[in-house]
C-alpha positions as CSV (number, residue, x, y, z in Angstrom):
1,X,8.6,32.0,16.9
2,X,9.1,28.7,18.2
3,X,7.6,25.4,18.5
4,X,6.3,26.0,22.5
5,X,5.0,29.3,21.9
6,X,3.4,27.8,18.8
7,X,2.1,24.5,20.8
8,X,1.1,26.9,23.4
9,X,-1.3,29.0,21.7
10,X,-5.1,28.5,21.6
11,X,-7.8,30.7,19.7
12,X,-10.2,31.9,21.3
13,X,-8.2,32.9,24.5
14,X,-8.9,36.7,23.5
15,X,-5.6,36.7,22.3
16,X,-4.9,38.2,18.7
17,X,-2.3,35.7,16.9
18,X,0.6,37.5,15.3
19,X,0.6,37.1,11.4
20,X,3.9,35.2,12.3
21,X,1.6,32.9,14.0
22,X,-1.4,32.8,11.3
23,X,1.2,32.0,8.4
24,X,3.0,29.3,10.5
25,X,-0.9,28.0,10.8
26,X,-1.3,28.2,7.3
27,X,1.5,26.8,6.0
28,X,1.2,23.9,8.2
29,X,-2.4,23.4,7.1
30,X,-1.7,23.9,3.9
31,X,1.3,21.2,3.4
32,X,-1.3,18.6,5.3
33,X,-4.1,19.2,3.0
34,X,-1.5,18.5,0.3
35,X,-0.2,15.6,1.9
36,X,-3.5,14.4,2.3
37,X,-4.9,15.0,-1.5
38,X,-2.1,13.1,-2.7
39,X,-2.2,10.0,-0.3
40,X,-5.9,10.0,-2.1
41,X,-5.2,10.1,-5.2
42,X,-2.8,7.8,-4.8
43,X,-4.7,5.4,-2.9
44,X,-8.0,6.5,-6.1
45,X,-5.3,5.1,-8.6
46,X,-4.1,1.8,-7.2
47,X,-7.2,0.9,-6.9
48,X,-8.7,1.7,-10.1
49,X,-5.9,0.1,-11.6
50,X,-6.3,-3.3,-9.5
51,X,-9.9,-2.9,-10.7
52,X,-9.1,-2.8,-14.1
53,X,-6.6,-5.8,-13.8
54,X,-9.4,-7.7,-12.2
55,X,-12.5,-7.0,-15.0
56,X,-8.9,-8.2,-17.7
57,X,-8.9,-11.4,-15.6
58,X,-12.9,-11.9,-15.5
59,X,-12.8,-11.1,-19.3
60,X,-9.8,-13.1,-20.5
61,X,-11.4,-16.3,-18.6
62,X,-14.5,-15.6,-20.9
63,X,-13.3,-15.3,-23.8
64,X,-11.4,-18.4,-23.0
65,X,-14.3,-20.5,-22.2
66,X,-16.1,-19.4,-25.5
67,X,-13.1,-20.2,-27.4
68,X,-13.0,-23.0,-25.7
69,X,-16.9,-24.1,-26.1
């Protein structure tokens, strides 16, 4: 099948999509999704790490001042 008849296709038209059509859909879907969890995660990870460097920061500085007192 290819990419016009794929672009060209709406649901709902009373047109049946071949299973050609539905697993193209899928696949598609499914690889985005994917995409998508890991851009998350990724983006969940930097910033729990930057977090964690931060609170280091705040608590290195107090120690220092107590040290320091």
């Amino acid at each position: 099948m290819s990419e016009a008849e794929m672009n060209s296709y709406r649901f709902g038209l009373g047109i049946e999509p071949t299973d050609e059509m539905l697993l193209k859909l899928m696949k598609e879907v499914a690889l985005e999704a994917k995409e998508g969890n890991q851009k998350a995660t990724e983006f969940y990870w930097k910033q729990t790490l930057d977090n964690i460097e931060k609170k280091k920061q705040i608590w290195s500085e107090r120690i220092k001042s107590l040290l320091n007192a």
